[in-house]
VOGU-3710 file (C-alpha; in Angstrom, 3 decimals, decimal comma):
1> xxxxxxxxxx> 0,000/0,000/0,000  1,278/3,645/-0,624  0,950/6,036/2,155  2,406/9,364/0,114  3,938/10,005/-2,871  5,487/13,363/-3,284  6,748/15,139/-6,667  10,203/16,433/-6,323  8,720/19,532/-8,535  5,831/20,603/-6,160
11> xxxxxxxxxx> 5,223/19,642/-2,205  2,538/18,161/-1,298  0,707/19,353/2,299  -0,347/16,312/4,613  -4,085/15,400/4,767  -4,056/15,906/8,378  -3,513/18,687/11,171  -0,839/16,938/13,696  -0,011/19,608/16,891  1,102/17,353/19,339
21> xxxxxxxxxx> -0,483/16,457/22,425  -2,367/19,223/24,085  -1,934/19,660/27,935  -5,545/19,087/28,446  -5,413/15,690/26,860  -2,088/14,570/28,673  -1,808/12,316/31,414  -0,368/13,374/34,352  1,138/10,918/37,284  1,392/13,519/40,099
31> xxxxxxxxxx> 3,312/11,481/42,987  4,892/11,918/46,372  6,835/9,792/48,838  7,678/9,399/52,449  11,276/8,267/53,341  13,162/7,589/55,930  16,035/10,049/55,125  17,113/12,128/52,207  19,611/9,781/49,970  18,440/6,728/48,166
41> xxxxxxxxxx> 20,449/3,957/49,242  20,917/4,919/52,727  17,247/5,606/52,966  14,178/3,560/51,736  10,755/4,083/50,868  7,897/4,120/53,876  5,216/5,289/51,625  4,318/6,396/48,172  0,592/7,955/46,967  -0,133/8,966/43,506
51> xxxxxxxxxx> -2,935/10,238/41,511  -3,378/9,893/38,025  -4,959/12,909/36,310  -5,864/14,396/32,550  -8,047/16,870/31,781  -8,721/18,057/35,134  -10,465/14,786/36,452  -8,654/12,302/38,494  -9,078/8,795/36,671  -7,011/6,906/39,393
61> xxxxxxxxxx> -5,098/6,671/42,537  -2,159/4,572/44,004  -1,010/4,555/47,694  0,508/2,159/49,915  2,859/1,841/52,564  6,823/0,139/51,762  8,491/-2,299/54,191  11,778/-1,615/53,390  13,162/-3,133/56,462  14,844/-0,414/58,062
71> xxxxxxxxxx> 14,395/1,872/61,106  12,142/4,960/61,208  14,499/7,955/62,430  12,411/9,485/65,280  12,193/13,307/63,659  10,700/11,010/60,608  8,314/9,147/62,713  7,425/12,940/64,540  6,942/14,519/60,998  5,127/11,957/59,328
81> xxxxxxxxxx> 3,358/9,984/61,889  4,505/6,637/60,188  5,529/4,509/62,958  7,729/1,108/62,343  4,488/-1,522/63,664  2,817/0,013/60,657  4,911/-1,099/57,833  4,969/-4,909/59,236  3,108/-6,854/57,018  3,449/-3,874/53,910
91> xxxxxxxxxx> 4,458/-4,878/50,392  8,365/-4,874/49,971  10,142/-2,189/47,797  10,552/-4,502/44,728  6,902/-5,446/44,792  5,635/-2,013/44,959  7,492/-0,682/42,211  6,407/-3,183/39,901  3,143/-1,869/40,692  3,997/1,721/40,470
101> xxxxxxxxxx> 6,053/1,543/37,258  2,573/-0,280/36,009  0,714/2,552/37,638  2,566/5,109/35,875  2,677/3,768/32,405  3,549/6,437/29,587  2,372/9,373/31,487  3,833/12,314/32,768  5,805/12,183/36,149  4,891/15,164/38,283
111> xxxxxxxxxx> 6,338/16,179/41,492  6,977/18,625/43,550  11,105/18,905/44,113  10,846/16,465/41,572  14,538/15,299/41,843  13,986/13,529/45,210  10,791/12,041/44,741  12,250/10,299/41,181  15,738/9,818/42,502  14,531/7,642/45,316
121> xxxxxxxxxx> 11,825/6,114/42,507  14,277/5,386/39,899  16,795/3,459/42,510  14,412/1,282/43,462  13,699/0,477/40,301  17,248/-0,583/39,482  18,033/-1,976/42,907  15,388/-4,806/41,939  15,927/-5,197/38,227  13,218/-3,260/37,103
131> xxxxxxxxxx> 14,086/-0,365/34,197  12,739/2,863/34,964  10,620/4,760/32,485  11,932/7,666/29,981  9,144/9,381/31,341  8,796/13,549/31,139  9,257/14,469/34,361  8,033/17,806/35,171  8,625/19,784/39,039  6,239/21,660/39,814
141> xxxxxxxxxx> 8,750/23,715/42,448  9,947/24,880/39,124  7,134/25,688/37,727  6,020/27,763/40,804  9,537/29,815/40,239  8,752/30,715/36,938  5,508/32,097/36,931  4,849/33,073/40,542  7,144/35,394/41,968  8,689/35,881/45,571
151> xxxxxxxxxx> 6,597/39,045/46,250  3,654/37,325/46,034  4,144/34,146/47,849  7,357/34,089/50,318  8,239/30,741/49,507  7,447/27,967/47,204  6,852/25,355/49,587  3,924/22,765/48,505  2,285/24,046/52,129  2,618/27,578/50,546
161> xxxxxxxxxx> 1,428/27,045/47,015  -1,450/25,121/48,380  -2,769/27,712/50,497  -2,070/30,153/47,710  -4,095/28,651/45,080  -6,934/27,346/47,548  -6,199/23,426/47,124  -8,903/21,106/48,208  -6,240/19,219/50,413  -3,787/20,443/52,786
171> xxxxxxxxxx> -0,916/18,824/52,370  0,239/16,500/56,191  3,549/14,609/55,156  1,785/11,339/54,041  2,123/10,822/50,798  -1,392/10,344/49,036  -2,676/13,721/50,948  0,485/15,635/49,445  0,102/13,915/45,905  -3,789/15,407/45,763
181> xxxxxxxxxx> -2,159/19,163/47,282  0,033/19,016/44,336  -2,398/18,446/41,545  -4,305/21,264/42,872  -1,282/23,171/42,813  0,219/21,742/38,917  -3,412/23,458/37,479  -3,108/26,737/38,861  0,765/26,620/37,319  -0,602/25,394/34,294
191> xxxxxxxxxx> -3,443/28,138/33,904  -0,534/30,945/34,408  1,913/28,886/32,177  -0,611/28,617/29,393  -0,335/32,528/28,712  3,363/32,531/28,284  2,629/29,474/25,254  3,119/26,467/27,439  -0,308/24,429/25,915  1,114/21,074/24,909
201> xxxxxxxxxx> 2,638/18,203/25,697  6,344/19,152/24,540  6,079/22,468/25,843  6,858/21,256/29,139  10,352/20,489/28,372  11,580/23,818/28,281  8,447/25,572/29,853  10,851/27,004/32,898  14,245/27,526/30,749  15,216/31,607/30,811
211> xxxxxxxxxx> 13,707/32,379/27,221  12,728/36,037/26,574  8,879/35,957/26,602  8,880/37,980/23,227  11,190/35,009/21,888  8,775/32,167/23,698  5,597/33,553/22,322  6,758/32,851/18,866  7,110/28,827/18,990  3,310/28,830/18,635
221> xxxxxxxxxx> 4,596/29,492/14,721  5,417/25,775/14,636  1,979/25,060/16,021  0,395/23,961/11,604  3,607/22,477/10,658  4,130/18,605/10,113  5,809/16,433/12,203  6,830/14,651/9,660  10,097/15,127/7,804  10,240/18,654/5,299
231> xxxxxxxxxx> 11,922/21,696/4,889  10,818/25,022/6,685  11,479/28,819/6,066  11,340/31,652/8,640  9,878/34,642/6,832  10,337/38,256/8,038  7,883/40,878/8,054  8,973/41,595/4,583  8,027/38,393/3,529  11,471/37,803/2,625
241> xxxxxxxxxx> 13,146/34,217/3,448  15,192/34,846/6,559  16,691/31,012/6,679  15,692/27,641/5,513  16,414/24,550/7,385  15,429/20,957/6,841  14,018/18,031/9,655  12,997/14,650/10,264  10,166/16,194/12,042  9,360/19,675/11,385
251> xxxxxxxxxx> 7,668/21,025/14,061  9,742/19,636/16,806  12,603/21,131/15,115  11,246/24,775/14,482  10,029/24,814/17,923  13,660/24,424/19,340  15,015/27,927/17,695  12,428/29,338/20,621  13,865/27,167/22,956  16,601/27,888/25,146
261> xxxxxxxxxx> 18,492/25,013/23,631  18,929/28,049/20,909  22,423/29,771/22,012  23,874/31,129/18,545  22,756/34,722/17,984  22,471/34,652/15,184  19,624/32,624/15,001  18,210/34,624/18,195  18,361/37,163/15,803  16,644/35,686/13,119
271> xxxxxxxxxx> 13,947/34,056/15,528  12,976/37,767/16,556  12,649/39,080/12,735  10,188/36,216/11,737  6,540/36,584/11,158  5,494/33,294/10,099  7,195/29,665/9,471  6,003/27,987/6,172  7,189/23,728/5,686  7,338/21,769/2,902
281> xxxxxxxxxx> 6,642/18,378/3,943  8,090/15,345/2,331  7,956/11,968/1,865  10,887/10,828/2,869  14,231/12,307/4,990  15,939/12,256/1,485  13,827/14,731/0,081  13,839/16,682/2,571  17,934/17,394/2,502  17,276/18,011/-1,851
291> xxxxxxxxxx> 14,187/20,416/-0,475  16,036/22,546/1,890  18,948/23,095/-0,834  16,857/24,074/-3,497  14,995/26,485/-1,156  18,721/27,796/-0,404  19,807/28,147/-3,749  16,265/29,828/-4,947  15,922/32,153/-1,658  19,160/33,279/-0,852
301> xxxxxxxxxx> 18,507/33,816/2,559  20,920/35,931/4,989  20,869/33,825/7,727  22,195/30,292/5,720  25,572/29,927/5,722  25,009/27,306/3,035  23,348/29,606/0,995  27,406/31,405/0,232  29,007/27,679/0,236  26,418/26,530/-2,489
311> xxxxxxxxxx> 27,507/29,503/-4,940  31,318/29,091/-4,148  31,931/25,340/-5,014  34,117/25,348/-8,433  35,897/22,969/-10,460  39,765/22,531/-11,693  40,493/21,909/-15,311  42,969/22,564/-17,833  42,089/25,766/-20,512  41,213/24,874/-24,045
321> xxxxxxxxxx> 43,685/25,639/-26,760  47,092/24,635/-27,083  49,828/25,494/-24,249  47,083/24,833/-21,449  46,970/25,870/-18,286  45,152/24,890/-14,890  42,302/26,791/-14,652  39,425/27,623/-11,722  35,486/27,484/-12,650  32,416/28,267/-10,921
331> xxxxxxxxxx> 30,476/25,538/-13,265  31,356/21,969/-13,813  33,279/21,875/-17,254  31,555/19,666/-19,820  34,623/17,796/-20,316  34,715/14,567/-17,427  38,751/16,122/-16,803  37,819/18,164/-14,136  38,255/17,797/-10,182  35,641/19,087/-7,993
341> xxxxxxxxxx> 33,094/20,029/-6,818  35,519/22,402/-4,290  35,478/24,735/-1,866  37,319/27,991/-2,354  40,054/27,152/0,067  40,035/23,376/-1,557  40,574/24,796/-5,017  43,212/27,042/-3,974  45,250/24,017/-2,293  44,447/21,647/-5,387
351> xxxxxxxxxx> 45,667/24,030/-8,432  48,312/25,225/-6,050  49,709/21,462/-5,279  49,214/20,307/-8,791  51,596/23,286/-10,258  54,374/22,757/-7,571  54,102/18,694/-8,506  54,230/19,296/-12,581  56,030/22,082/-14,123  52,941/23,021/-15,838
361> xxxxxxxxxx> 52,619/26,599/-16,491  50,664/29,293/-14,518  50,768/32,960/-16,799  46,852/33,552/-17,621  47,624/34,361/-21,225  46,704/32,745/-24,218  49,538/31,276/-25,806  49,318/30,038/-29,624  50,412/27,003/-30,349  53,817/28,613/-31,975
371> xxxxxxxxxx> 55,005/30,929/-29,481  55,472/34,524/-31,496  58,824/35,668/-32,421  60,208/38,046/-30,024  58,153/36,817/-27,370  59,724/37,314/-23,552  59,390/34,856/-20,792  58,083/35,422/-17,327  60,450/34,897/-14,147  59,227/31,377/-13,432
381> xxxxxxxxxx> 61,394/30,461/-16,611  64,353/31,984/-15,029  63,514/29,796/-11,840  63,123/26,867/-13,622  59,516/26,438/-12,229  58,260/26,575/-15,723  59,567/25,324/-19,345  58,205/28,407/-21,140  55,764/27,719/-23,463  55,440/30,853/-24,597
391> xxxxxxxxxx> 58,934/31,231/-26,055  59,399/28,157/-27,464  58,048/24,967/-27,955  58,809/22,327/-24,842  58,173/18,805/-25,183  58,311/19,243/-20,966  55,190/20,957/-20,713  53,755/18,833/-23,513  54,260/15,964/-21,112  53,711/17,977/-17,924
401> xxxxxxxxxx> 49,837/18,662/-19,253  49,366/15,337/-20,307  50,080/14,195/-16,752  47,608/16,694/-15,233  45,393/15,872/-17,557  45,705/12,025/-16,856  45,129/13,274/-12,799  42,104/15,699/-13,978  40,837/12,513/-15,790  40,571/9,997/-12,957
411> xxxxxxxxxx> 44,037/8,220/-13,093  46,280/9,160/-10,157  48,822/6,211/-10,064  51,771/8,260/-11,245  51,239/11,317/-9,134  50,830/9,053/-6,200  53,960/7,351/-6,939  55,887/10,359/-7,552  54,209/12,421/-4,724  55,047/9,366/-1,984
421> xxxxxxxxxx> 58,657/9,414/-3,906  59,123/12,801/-2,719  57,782/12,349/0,707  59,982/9,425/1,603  62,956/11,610/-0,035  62,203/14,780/2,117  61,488/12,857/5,612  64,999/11,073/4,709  66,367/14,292/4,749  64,680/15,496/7,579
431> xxxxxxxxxx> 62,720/17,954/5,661  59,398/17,291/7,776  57,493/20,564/7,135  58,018/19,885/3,232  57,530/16,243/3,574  53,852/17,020/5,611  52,949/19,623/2,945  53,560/16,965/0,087  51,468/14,817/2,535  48,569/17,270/2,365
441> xxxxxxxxxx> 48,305/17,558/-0,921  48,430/14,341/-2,181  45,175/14,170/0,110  43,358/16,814/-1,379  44,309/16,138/-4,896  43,045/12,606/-4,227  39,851/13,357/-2,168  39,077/15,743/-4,571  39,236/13,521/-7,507  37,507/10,734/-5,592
451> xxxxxxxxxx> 34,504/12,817/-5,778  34,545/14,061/-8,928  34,548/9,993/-9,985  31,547/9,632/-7,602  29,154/12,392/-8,629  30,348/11,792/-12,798  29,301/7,365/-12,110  26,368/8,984/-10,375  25,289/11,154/-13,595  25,945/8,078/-15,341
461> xxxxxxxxxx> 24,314/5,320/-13,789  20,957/7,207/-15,283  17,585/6,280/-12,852  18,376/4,572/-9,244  15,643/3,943/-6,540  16,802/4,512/-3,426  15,273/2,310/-0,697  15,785/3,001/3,116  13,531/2,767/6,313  10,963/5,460/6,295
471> xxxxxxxxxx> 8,364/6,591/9,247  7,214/3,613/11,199  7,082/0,117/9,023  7,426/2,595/5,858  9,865/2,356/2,907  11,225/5,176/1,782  11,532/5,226/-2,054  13,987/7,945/-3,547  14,252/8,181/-7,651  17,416/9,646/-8,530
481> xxxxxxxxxx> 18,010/10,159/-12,405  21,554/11,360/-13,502  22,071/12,900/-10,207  18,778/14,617/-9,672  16,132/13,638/-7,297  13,171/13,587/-9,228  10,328/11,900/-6,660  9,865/10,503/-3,153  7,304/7,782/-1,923  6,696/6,010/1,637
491> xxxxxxxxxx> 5,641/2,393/0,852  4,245/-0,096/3,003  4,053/-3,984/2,657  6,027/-6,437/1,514  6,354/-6,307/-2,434  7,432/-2,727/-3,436  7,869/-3,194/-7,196  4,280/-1,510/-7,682  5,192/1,293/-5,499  8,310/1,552/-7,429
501> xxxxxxxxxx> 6,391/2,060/-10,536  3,969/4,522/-8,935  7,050/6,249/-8,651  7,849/6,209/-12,109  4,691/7,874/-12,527  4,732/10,556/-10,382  8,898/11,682/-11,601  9,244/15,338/-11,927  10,257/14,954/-15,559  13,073/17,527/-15,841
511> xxxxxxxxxx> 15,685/14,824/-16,032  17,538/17,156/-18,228  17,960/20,017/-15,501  21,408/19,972/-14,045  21,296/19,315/-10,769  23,458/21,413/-7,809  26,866/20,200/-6,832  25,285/20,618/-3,488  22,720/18,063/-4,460  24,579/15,499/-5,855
521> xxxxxxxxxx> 27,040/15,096/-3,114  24,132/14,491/-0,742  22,826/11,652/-2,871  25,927/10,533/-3,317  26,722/10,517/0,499  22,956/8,769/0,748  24,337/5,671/-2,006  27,122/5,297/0,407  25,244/4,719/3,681  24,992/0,849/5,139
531> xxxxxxxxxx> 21,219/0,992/5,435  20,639/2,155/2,204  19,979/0,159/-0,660  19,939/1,075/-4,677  18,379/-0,286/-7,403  18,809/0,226/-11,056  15,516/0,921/-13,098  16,033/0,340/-16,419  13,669/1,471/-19,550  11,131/-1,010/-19,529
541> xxxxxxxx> 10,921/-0,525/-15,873  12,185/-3,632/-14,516  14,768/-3,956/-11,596  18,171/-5,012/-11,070  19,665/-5,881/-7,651  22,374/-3,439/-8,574  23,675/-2,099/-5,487  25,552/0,841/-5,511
//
């Protein structure tokens, strides 16, 4: 069965409206404990009561006292009123957390100084071989510091809070009787929360990190986007594209820049210039990386450093004509003699290296191929860094540019050997600075024309699927055609060969658009990864197990 299918060309919006889990709908486990000191390990359990809450309404409630087997310190027994004779017969530790962790299930653990209550909770759990839940925890003593301030209560003590907010119980040091203070107390916090944008599920996480309120307001931008995986843009008041990013799971992700897990400021900056957040969800994770650079490339926006590195990636080749030379371009040559795609600083090291290796010459003239009578040579000559060309004819740089060009072409066996050649020759000598920069460049020569052999077999190898683990029990279908992703589909079931051809179906069908250097190492960096696999489709749409 096909869940979506999505056309590389246009997005397509999902059919339904996924915001999470609002607060009112979450279930709360709001529990307390009575101990018989403050450190788990040296101190035990007496009593744990819990209440299990959503919406308002309690739906259930878990108390009972622990026999843990040790004594009652007498300030405990005073404050409390649990005596030893009244944990004789009790349920051991190990019994009662099985029941708790049962208790609790998937909700969310509230309590109030929280890191006691599931400190003591969670080494139980592991003292008796029980694994403790990845629950949410949430403290509601941090909740209370957040949105009620010291001038209007003196402390936040659950007594305190109680009384504050009129709670039904008064809390007495037994455990059930606090549990019911606090839940009283966790909905008044949540009312005043609620205003500054806390109102789901995942808002909790951060709902007492110090985020401006200006800045905090704003993640209720992310509140229509999919949590599936897309790309997103931030758009200023303008309506300009501020910065585009890409996600497994959109919403989660645009949420975070109004988090305070958001320290760059530059993206505090950008957070406080958007209006609106707009996603473009995909099929599949794939899509989403090809979706975020094309939005890059077409938008420009300020705040993507990618948006500079997409425009700056160039090729080395030799010039046409006679008497070449190496030269630097922003486009991929037509000719398959080319390194690259490179970064400026890659280039520079690459053309650089190259002309110290081969004496091939660097003047940016045109030469003819008869050098002109009277014609004067440039210094290198006189350094014998360069046959000169250009004043007569030199059956060195002949063979000098057929080298590079060998290199340029794929083949670096003989620059290899003569680079290492050099190496061993220098360290010999001691030389180690010259001997590590001959090291360094035979690495970047080589990298760089590793990938230029990867991206020209990927152009090549004309239409691969792409199959990897989508959302769920999904498979996530990718058609690439000479380097250009051209549609995505989630599949589900066993047999995938009709899904395959519904992809066929659905191809954007500009095959013969080049695609970004940008986009074609990402494929190619997809092709490469252990949990992907690739499939040739041929013209009449059959399959090969051709893997990559």
């Amino acid at each position: 069965m096909i869940l979506a299918a999505h056309d590389s060309a246009q997005g397509v919006q999902a059919t339904f409206d996924d915001f999470g889990e609002p607060l009112h709908q979450t279930t709360f486990v709001v529990v307390d404990l009575e101990t018989t000191g403050s450190k788990p390990g040296s101190a035990a359990i007496t009593e744990i009561g819990a209440v299990k809450v959503r919406g308002g309404e309690v739906i259930g409630e878990f108390q009972t006292l622990v026999d843990a087997g040790l004594d009652i310190p007498p300030f405990i027994r005073h404050l409390t009123g649990i005596t030893p004779d009244m944990l004789v017969g009790q349920p051991g530790p190990g019994e009662v957390i099985a029941s708790f962790i049962e208790f609790l299930g998937d909700a969310v653990i509230v309590a109030h100084n929280a890191p006691f209550d599931v400190g003591f909770l969670r080494h139980c759990a592991t003292e008796h071989g029980y694994p403790w839940p990845r629950s949410l925890v949430v403290d509601t003593v941090k909740l209370a510091r957040a949105v009620v301030p010291k001038g209007e209560v003196p402390n936040h003590k659950l007594s305190t809070l109680a009384q504050h907010f009129g709670a039904r119980v008064t809390p007495d040091h037994r455990a059930l009787s606090d549990a019911r203070a606090t839940v009283d107390v966790l909905h008044a916090l949540l009312e005043r929360h609620a205003a500054r944008g806390v109102l789901y599920r995942d808002d909790l996480r951060t709902a007492c990190d110090p985020i401006p309120e200006d800045v905090r307001r704003r993640h209720t931008l992310a509140d229509n986007l999919t949590r599936g995986p897309g790309a997103y843009m931030f758009v200023g008041s303008d309506n300009r594209v501020l910065y585009v990013g890409k996600s497994t799971n959109v919403r989660t992700r645009v949420r975070s820049y109004f988090t305070a897990a958001e320290k760059r400021a530059r993206m505090q900056e950008m957070t406080r210039l958007t209006v609106r957040v707009t996603d473009v969800p995909c099929a599949t994770a794939l899509e989403a990386e090809v979706r975020e650079l094309r939005l890059i490339e077409q938008h420009s926006p300020p705040y993507n450093r990618r948006s500079k590195r997409q425009r700056s990636r160039s090729w080395i080749s030799l010039s046409p004509g006679p008497n070449p030379r190496l030269v630097t371009r922003r486009r991929s040559p037509a000719s398959d003699a080319a390194i690259g795609p490179l970064t400026t600083k890659q280039s520079s090291i690459v053309k650089e290296f190259l002309e110290f290796v081969y004496p091939i010459r660097t003047c940016t003239k045109t030469l003819p191929a008869t050098p002109r009578p009277g014609a004067t040579a440039c210094v290198r000559l006189d350094m014998q860094q360069c046959p000169g060309p250009c004043v007569a004819y030199s059956p060195d740089h002949e063979d000098a540019v057929a080298r590079v060009g060998s290199v340029l072409a794929g083949d670096v066996t003989e620059f290899v050997h003569r680079c290492t050649t050099r190496m061993r020759e220098l360290s010999a000598a001691q030389r180690y600075e010259a001997a590590a920069y001959v090291r360094d460049g035979i690495d970047a020569v080589t990298h760089g024309v590793e990938t230029a052999l990867r991206l020209r077999d990927l152009r090549r190898r004309g239409a691969l699927v792409l199959i990897s683990r989508g959302a769920g029990d999904a498979t996530a279908l990718d058609l690439i055609v000479r380097g250009r992703h051209c549609a995505s589909m989630l599949a589900t079931g066993p047999h995938i060969e009709p899904a395959i051809s519904a992809l066929l179906a659905t191809a954007d069908r500009g095959y013969d658009q080049d695609s970004s250097a940008e986009e074609q190492l990402v494929i190619a960096a997809w092709i490469d990864r252990a949990d992907v696999d690739v499939r040739q489709v041929h013209a009449d749409d059959s399959l090969s197990p051709h893997r990559g």
